[in-house]
C-alpha positions as CSV (number, residue, x, y, z in Angstrom):
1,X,0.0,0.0,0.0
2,X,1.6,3.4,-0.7
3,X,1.5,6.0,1.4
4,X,0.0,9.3,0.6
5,X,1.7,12.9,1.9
6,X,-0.2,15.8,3.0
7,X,1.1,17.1,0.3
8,X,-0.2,15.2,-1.4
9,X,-3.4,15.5,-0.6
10,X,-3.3,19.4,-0.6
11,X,-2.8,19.3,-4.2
12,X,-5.6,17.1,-5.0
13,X,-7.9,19.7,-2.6
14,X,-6.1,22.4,-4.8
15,X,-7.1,21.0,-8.1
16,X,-10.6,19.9,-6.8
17,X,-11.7,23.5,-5.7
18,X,-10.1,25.0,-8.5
19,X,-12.3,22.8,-10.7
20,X,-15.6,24.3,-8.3
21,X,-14.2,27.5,-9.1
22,X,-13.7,27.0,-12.8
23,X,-10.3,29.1,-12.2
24,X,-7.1,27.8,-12.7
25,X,-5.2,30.6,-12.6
26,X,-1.3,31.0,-11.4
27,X,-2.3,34.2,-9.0
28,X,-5.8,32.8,-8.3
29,X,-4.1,29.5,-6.9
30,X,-1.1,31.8,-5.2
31,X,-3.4,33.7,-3.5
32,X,-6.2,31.7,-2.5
33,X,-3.7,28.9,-1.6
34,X,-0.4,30.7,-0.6
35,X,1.2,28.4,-3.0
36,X,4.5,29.5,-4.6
37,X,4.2,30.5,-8.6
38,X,6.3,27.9,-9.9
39,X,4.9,25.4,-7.6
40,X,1.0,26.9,-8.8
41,X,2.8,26.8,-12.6
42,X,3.4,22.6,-12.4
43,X,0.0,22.1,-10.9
44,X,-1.9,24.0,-13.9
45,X,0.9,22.3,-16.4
46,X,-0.3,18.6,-15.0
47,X,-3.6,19.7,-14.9
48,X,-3.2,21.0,-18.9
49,X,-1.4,17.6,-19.3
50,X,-3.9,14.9,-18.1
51,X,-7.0,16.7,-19.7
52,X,-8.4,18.2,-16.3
53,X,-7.9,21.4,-18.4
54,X,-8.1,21.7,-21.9
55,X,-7.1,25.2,-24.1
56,X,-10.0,25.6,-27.1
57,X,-9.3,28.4,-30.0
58,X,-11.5,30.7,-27.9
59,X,-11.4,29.5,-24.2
60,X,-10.3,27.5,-21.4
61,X,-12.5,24.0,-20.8
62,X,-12.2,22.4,-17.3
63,X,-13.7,19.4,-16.6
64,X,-16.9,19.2,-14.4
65,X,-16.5,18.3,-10.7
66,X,-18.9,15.1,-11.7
67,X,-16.3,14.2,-14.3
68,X,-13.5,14.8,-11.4
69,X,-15.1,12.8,-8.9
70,X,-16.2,9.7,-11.4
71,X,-12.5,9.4,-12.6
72,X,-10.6,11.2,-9.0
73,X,-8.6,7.6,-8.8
74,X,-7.0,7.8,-12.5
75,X,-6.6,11.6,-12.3
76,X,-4.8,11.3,-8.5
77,X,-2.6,8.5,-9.4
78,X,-1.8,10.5,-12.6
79,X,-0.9,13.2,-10.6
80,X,1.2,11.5,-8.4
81,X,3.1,9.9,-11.1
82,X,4.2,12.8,-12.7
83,X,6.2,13.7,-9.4
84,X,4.3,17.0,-8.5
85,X,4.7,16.5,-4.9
């Protein structure tokens, strides 16, 4: 069994109210999280990466917090994968 950090786990609460917010946004995560930029800037990159957020010609898509939840295990081992924490 692995063992999850809190950091771990602050990151997935990060992404998961960003998603509520529909804003993922390098200040908007600094601020509202007190999270360094580059460390904000990896989180939105690995979001961008695994499809949580997806850049159309005109806008910004992020996925629903139905489609976060339904899928959380893929998208949190995903995450985890890629070394953010």
């Amino acid at each position: 069994m692995t063992r999850i950090k809190e950091e771990e786990i602050f990151i997935v609460d990060v992404i998961k109210h960003c998603i509520e917010k529909q804003n993922f946004s390098c200040a908007y995560i600094q601020k509202t999280f007190e999270m360094p930029y580059p460390l904000a800037g990896r989180v939105i990159a690995a979001c961008e990466e695994l499809g949580i957020i997806q850049d159309g010609p005109t806008n910004r898509k992020i996925i629903t917090l139905e489609e976060w939840q339904k899928d959380y295990d893929k998208y949190a081992k995903k995450l985890i994968k890629k070394g953010l924490f």
